[in-house]
C-alpha positions in Angstrom: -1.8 22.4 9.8 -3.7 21.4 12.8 -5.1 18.6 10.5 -1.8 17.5 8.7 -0.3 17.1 12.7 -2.9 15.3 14.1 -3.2 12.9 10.8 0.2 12.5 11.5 -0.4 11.4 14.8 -3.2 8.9 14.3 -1.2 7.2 12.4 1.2 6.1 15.2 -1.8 6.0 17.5 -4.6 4.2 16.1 -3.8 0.6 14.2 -5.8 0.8 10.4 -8.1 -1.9 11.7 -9.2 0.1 14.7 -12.6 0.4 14.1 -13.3 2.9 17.0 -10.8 5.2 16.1 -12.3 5.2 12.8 -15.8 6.1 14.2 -14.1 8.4 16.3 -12.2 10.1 13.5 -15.1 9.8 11.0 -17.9 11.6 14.0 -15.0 14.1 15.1 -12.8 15.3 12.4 -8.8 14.2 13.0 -8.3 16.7 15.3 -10.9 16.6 17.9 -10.5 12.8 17.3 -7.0 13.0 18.4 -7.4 15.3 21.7 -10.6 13.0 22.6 -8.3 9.6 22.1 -5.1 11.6 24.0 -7.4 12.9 27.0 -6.9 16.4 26.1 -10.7 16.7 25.3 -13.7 14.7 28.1 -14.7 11.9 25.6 -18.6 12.3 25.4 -21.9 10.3 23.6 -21.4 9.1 20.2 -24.2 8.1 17.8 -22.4 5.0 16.6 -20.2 4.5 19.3 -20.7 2.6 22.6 -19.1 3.7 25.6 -17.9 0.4 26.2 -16.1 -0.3 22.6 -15.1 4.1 23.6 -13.7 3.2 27.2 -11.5 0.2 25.4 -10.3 2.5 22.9 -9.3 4.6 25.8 -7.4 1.8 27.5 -5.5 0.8 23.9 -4.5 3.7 23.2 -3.1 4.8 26.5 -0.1 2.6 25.9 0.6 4.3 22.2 0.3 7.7 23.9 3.9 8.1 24.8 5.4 7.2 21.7 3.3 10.3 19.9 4.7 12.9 18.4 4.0 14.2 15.3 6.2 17.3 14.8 9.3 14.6 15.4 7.9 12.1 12.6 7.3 15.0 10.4 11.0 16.1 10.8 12.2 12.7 10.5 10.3 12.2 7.3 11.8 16.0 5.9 15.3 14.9 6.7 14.5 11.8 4.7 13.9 13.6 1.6 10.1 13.0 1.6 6.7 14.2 3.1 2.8 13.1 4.4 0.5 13.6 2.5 -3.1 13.6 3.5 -6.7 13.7 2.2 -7.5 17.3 0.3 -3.6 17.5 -0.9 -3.3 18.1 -4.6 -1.0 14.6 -4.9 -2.9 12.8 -2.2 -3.8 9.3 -4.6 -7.5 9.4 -5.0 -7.6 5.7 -5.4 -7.4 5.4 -1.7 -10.8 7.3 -0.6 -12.1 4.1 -2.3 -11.2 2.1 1.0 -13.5 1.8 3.8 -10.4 1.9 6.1 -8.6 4.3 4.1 -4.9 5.8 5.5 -5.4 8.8 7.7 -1.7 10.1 5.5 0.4 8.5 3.8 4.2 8.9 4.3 6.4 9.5 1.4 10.2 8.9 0.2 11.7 9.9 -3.2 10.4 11.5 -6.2 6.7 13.6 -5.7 7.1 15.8 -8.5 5.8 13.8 -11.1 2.9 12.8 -8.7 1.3 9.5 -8.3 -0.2 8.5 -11.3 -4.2 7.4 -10.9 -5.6 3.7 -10.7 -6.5 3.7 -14.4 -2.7 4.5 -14.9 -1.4 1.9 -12.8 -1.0 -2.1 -12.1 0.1 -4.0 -9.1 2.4 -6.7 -9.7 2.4 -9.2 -6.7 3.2 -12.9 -5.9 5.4 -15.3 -4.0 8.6 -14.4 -2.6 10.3 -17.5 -3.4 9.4 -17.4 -7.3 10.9 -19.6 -9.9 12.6 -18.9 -12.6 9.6 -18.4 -14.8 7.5 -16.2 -12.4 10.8 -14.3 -12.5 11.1 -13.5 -16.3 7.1 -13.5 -15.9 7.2 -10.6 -13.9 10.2 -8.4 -15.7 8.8 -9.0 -19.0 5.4 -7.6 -18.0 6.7 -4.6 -16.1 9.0 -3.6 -18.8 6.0 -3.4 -21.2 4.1 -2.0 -19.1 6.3 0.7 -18.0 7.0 1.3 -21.5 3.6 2.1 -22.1 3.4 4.7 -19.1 1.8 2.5 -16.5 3.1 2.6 -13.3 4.0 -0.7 -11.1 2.8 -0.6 -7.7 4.8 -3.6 -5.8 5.8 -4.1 -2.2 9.4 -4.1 -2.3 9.9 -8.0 -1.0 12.2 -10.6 -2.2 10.7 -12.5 -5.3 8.0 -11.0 -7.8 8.0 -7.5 -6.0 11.4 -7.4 -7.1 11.6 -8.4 -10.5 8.3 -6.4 -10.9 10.2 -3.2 -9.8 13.4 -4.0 -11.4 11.4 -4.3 -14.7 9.6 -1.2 -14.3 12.7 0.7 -13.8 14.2 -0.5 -16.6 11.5 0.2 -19.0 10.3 3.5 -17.4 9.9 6.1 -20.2 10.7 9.4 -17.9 6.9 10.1 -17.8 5.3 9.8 -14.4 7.0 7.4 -11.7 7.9 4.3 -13.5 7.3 2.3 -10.1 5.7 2.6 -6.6 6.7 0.6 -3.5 4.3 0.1 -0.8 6.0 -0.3 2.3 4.8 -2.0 5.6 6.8 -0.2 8.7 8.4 3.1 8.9 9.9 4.7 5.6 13.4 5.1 8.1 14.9 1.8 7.2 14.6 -0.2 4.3 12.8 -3.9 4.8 14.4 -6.2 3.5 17.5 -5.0 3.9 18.8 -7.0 0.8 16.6 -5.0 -1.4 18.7 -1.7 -0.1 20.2 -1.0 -3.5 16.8 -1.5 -5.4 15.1 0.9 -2.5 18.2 3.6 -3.6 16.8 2.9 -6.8 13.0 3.3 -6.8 13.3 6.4 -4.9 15.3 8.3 -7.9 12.5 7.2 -10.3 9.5 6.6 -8.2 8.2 6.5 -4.4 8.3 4.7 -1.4 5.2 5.2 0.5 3.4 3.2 3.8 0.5 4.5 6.1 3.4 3.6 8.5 5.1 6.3 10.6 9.0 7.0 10.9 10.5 4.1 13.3 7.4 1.1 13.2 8.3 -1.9 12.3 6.8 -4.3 9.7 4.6 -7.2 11.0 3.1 -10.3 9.8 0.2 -7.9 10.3 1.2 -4.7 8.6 2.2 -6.6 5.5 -1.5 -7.4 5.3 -2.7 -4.4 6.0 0.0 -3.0 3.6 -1.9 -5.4 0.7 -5.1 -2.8 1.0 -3.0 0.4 -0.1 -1.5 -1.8 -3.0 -5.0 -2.8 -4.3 -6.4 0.8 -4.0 -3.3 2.5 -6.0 -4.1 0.2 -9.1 -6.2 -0.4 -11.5 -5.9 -3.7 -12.0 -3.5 -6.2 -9.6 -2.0 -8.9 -11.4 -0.8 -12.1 -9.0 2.2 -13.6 -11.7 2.9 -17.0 -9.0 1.3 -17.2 -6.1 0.8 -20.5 -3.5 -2.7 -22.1 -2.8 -2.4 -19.7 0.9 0.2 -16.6 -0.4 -0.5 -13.2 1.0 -1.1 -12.3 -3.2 -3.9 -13.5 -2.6 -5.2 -11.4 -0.1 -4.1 -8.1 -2.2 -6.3 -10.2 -4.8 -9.5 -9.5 -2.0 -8.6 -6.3 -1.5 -8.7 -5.5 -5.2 -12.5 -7.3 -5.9 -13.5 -5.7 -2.6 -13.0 -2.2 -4.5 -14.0 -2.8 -8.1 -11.0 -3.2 -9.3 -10.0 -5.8 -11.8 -8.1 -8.8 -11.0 -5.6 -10.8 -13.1 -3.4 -13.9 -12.5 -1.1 -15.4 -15.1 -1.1 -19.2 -15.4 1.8 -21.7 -14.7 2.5 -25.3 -14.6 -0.2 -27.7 -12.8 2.9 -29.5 -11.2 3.9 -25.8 -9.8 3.0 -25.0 -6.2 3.9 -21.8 -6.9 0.9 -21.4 -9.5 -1.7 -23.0 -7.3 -2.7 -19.8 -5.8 -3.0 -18.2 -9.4 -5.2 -21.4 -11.1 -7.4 -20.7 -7.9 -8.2 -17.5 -8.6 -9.0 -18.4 -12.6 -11.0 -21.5 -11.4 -13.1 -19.5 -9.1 -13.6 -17.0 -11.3 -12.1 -13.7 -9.6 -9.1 -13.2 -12.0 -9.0 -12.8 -15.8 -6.0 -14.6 -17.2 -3.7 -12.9 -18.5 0.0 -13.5 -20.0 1.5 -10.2 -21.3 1.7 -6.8 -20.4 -0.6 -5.9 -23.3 -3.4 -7.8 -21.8 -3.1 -6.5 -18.5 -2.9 -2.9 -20.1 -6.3 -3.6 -22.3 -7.6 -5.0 -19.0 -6.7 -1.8 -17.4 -8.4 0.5 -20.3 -11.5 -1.3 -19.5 
């Protein structure tokens, strides 16, 4: 329990980036990583920590210090219908241990029973939020088949692809395991954007909401980037339908190679700016090109 609290906790005190606190955690264990980072525990000599990079850690996370408390966000979270999970839990995703900043927990809202289905049973969906028509019945098409085969779709639950990639999934979801996974970037308390309410509803009866985000936080330009990480780790393969020559997709693309994880992009029209991002990745040699769900599935199974 002490473990589950503190994890808790870190996650509203220390930013995933935080390098320190991950040294700290990593050298301490959560707990004594928390008291040190609180001042409930002297701070001492660490191997691979200065105590100059330790003593602005200090300073950082003075400010968050107020705004802890774990037993509240774990109530909020109940009251919500979901839970945390953390490292060592029988449904904590294995595919996330595969990130050198991995989530100290991850927060949860809607359906846990059926689990969350492993990496080799999963593809993420991503691309623009402004898509066109064609990225559109790109994206429903290939989460309909491959949520009729029993893979999940991992999307983030934005405007555009994420949508029609969740939409699809739920309407071709077979029963067996969550036909779709959301991966939100600030607090599981409200639902961002807050025209995608109904489809949130929605996701939750069949699937999960999750984020490394506690109760309350709000998404960021920054946390959406972070957010792209947890997406990558949850799948097996990502698969960027439209994406621009600079689109966020791309960086949940990175994430992806970073891990071993197979890429894909689906190819559009050259007059398209909504494709550049896509025909970069095939050019360059990161993504396999791909146009239907049973492509992405046999790149899976590989």
């Amino acid at each position: 329990m002490n473990d589950r609290i503190a994890r808790a906790a870190l996650t509203r005190l220390f930013d995933p980036q935080d390098t320190t606190g991950r040294a700290l955690v990593g050298a301490l264990g959560a707990f004594a990583a928390l008291r040190v980072a609180t001042g409930d525990q002297p701070p001492h000599t660490f191997r691979h920590i200065s105590g100059e990079d330790l003593n602005e850690g200090l300073r950082r996370w003075a400010q968050r210090i107020p705004d802890v408390d774990a037993e509240r966000d774990l109530a909020t979270i109940e009251r919500l219908g979901g839970g945390f999970l953390i490292p060592g839990d029988e449904r904590w995703p294995v595919g996330l241990d595969d990130l050198p900043d991995a989530p100290y927990g991850l927060w949860y809202v809607g359906n846990i029973a059926q689990g969350i289905p492993a990496p080799q049973r999963s593809v993420a969906l991503t691309g623009s939020r402004d898509s066109t028509s064609y990225g559109a019945d790109v994206t429903g098409e290939l989460a309909y088949g491959l949520a009729q085969r029993g893979i999940c779709v991992i999307s983030g639950l934005g405007y555009g692809i994420d949508t029609h990639a969740h939409r699809g999934a739920l309407a071709g979801g077979t029963g067996k395991g969550p036909a779709t996974i959301a991966v939100a970037a600030g607090g599981l308390d409200r639902v961002y954007p807050s025209g995608n309410a109904d489809l949130a509803a929605a996701i939750r009866a069949k699937g999960l909401i999750v984020s490394e985000q506690p109760p309350g936080n709000a998404p960021t330009r920054h946390r959406f980037l972070q957010r792209n990480r947890i997406i990558a780790a949850l799948a097996g393969v990502t698969c960027v339908v439209e994406a621009r020559w600079r689109s966020g997709a791309l960086n949940a693309a990175h994430h992806a190679e970073t891990i071993a994880r197979h890429v894909a992009a689906v190819p559009g029209s050259v007059h398209s700016a909504n494709s550049a991002g896509c025909h970069r990745l095939l050019k360059e040699g990161t993504a396999a090109l791909v146009s239907d769900a049973a492509e992405v599935a046999e790149l899976l199974a590989s």
